[in-house]
C-alpha positions as MATLAB code, in Angstrom:
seq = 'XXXXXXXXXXXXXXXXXXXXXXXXXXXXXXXXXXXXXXXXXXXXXXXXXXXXXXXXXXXXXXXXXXXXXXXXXXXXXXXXXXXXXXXXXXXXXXXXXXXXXXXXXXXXXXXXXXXXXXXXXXXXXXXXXXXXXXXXXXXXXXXXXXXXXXXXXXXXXXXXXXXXXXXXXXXXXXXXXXXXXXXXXXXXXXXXXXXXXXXXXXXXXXXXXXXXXXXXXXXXXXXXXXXXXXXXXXXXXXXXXXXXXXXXXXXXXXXXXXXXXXXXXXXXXXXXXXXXXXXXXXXXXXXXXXXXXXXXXXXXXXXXXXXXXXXXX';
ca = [
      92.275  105.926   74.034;
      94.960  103.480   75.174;
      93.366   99.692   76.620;
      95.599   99.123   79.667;
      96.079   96.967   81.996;
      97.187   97.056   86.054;
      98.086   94.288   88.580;
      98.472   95.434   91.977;
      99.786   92.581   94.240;
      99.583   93.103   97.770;
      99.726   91.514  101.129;
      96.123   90.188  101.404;
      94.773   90.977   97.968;
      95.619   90.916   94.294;
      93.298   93.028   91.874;
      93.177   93.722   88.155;
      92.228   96.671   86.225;
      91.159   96.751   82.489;
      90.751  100.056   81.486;
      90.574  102.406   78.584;
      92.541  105.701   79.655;
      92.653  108.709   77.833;
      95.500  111.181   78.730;
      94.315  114.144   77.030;
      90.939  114.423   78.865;
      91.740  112.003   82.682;
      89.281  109.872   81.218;
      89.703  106.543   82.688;
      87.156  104.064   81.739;
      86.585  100.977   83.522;
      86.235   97.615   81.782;
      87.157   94.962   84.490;
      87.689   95.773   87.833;
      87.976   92.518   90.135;
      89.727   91.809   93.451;
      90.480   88.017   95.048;
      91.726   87.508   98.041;
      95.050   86.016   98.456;
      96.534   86.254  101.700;
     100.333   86.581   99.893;
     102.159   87.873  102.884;
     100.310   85.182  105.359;
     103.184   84.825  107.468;
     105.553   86.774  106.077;
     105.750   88.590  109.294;
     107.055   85.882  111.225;
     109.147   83.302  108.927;
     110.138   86.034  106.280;
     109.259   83.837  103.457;
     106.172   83.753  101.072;
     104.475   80.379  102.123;
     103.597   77.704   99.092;
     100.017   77.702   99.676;
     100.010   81.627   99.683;
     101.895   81.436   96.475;
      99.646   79.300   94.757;
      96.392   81.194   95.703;
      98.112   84.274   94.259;
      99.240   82.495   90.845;
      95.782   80.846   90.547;
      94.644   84.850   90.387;
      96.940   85.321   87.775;
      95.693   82.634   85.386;
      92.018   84.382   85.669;
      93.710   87.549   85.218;
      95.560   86.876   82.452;
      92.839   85.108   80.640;
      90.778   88.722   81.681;
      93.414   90.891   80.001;
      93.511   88.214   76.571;
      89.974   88.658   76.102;
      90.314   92.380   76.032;
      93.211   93.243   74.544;
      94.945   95.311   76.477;
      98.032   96.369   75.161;
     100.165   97.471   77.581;
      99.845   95.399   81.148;
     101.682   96.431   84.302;
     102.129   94.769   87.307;
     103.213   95.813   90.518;
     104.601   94.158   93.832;
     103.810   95.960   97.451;
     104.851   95.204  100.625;
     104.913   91.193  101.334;
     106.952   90.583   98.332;
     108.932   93.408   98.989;
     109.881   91.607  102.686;
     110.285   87.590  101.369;
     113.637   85.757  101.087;
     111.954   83.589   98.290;
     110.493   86.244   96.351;
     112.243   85.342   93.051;
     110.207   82.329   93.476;
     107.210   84.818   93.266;
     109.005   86.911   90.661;
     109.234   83.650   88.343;
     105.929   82.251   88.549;
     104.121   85.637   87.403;
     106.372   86.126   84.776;
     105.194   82.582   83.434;
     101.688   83.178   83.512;
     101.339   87.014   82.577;
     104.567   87.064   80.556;
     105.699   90.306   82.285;
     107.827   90.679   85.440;
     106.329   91.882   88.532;
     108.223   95.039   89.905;
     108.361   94.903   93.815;
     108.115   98.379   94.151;
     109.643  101.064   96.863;
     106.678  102.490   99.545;
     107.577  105.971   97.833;
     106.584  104.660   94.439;
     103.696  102.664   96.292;
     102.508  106.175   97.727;
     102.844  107.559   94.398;
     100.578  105.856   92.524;
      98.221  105.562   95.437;
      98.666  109.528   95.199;
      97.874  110.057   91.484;
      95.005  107.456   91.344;
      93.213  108.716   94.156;
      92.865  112.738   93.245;
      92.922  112.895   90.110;
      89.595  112.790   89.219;
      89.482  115.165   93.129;
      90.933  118.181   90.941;
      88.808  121.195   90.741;
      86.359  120.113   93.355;
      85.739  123.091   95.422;
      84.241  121.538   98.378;
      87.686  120.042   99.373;
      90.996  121.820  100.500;
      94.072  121.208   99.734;
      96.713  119.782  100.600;
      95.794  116.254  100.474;
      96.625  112.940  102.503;
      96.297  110.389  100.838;
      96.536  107.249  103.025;
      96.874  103.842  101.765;
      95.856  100.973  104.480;
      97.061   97.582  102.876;
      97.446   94.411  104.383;
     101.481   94.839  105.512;
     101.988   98.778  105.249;
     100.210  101.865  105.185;
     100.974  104.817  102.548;
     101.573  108.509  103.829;
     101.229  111.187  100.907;
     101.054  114.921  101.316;
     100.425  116.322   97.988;
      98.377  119.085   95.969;
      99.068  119.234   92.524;
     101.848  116.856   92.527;
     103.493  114.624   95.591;
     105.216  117.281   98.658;
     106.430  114.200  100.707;
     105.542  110.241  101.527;
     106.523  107.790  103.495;
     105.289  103.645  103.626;
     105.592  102.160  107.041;
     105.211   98.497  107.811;
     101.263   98.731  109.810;
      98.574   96.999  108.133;
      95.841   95.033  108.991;
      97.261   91.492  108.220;
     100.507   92.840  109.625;
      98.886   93.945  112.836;
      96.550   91.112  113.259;
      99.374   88.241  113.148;
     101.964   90.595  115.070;
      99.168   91.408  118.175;
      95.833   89.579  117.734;
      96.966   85.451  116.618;
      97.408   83.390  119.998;
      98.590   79.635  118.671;
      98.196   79.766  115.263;
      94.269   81.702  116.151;
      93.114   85.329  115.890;
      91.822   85.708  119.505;
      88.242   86.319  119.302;
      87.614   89.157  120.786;
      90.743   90.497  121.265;
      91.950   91.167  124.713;
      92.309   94.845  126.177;
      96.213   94.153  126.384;
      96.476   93.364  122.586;
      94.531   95.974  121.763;
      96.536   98.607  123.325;
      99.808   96.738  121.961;
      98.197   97.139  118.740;
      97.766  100.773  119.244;
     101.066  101.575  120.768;
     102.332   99.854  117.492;
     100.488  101.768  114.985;
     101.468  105.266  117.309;
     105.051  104.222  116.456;
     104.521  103.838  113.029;
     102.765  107.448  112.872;
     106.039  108.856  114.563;
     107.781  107.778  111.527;
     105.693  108.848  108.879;
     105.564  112.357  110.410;
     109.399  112.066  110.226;
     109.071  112.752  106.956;
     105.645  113.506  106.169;
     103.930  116.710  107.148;
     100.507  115.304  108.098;
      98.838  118.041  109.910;
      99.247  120.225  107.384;
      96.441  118.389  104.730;
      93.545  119.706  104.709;
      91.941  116.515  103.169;
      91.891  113.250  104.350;
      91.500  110.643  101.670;
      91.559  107.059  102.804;
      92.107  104.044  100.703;
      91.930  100.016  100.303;
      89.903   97.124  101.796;
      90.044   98.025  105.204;
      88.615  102.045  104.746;
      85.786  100.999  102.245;
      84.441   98.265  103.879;
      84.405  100.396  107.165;
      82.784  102.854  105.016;
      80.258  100.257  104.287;
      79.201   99.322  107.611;
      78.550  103.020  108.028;
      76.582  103.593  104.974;
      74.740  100.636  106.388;
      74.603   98.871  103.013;
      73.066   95.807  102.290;
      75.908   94.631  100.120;
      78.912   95.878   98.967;
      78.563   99.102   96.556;
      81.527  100.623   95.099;
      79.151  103.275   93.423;
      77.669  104.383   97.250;
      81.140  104.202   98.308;
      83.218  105.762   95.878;
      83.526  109.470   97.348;
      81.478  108.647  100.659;
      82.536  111.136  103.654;
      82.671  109.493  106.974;
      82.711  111.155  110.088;
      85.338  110.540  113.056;
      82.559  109.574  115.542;
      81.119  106.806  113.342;
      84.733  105.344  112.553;
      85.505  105.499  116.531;
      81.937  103.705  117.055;
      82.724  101.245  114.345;
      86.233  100.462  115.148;
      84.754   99.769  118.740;
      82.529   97.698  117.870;
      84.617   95.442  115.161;
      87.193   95.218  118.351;
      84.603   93.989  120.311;
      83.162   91.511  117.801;
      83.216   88.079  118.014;
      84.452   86.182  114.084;
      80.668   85.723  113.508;
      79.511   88.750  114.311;
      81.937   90.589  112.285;
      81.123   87.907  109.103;
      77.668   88.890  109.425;
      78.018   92.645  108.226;
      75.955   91.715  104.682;
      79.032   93.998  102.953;
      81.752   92.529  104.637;
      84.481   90.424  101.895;
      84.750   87.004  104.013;
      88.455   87.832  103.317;
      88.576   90.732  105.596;
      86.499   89.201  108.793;
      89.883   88.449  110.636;
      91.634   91.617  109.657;
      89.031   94.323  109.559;
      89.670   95.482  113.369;
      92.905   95.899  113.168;
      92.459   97.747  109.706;
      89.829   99.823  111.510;
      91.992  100.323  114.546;
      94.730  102.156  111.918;
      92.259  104.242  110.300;
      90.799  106.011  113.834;
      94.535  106.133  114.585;
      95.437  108.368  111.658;
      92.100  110.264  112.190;
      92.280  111.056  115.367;
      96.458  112.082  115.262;
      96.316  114.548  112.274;
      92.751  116.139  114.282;
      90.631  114.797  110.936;
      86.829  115.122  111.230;
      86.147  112.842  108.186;
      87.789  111.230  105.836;
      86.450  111.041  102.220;
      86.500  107.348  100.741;
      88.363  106.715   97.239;
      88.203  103.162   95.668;
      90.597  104.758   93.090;
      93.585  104.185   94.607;
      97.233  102.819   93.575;
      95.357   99.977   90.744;
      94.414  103.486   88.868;
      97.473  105.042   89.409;
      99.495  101.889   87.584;
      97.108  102.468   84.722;
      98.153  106.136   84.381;
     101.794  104.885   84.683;
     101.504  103.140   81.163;
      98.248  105.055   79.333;
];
């Protein structure tokens, strides 16, 4: 067993992983697994530079993670850079100040590598499972871009375009400096016309009729999972492998488009980090469904943090 250790920094969230992995056997055992909410790519969007509040959240995460990884011991720690880093002027800035508090460099990664590791992290514990076709898609909904990957035993194709939720809420949904509250018909169908573009694109490149799986992953497609499970609070365990049908993610995005800040806040599962986002993450995730004709999509909180920690076990 190898003690590793995985950063994955991304538009609205950093998150650690601690892990003992085991190559031999695809054992990967969990030691810490935490997220925070950072809000790195908080308008990124719009002045294409990482703002100094933003920056400081996300290195004030870093000095609890690195104090996380000293205590355990990991001995080998990688840390990877998605899509708001990969867009800011100033990102050396970011580069600098991780490297002084983890004492590695953060690698602003391609999507392809992105989709990658979202790939690997997120099926490899699928394998064998007769109950569930392949191909796969594995879609990764982040905060500034979503991940296409059409794979079965390895990667076929994948493609990262720039639709997320934090993307899509400051590009369609903020009205003077505000998220409107609900969001107008026109913004919504901006929204959507927007995210239709972006699955042009991917299709481009990526075959994604042709999966027979759905696999959705990140903040946006677990906590709608957990409004449909109807939990109480947020459980990766009742989550982790969860199949949710198309009609209950059309219902739900409906409703989260129709919701008002407070009502959305008031889903007991809901991370007070996603209440401004979670439409327009919700809004992406019925898009996808209901282009590639997907009756469910099964729910994977393995995702890219797992597939880092394969990268160096």
């Amino acid at each position: 067993m190898t003690r590793v250790a995985a950063v994955d920094c991304g538009t609205n969230s950093i998150r650690l992983l601690v892990a003992d992995a085991d190559p031999e056997t695809g054992e990967l055992v969990d030691l810490d697994r935490r997220m925070t909410i950072v809000r790195l790519g908080q308008g990124v969007d719009r002045t294409g530079r990482l703002a100094p509040e933003a920056l400081e959240r996300t290195f004030a995460a870093c000095r609890e993670y690195a104090a996380a990884v000293k205590e355990y011991g990991a001995q080998r720690l990688r840390f990877v850079a998605t899509s708001a880093s990969r867009d800011a002027e100033n990102r050396d800035e970011f580069v600098r100040g991780v490297l002084d508090i983890l004492g590695v460099e953060p690698e602003v990664i391609t999507g392809d590598q992105e989709a990658e590791f979202s790939f690997t992290g997120a099926t490899k514990e699928l394998e064998g499972r007769a109950d569930l076709a392949k191909p796969f898609l594995v879609v990764d909904i982040g905060g500034g871009s979503t991940e296409f990957v059409v794979g079965d035993d390895r990667v076929r194709a994948a493609r990262s375009v720039d639709v997320g939720c934090v993307r899509m809420t400051e590009r369609h949904l903020v009205v003077d400096g505000k998220v409107t509250d609900p969001p107008t018909a026109g913004q919504i169908a901006a929204m959507r016309a927007d995210i239709e573009a972006a699955l042009d694109l991917a299709e481009r490149t990526v075959p994604l009729r042709e999966a027979h799986t759905l696999v959705g992953l990140a903040g946006s497609v677990t906590t709608v999972a957990a409004i449909a499970l109807g939990l109480d609070a947020y459980d990766s365990t009742k989550i982790h492998h969860a199949r949710i049908g198309l009609d209950r993610v059309r219902s739900i995005s409906d409703d989260l488009l129709r919701a008002t800040h407070e009502q959305r806040a008031a889903h007991p599962a809901m991370h007070p980090g996603r209440v401004d986002v979670i439409a327009a993450g919700a809004l992406v995730l019925l898009a996808i469904m209901e282009r590639i004709g997907a009756q469910e999509v099964v729910v994977s909180e393995h995702d890219i943090l797992d597939g880092i920690a394969w990268s160096i076990a």
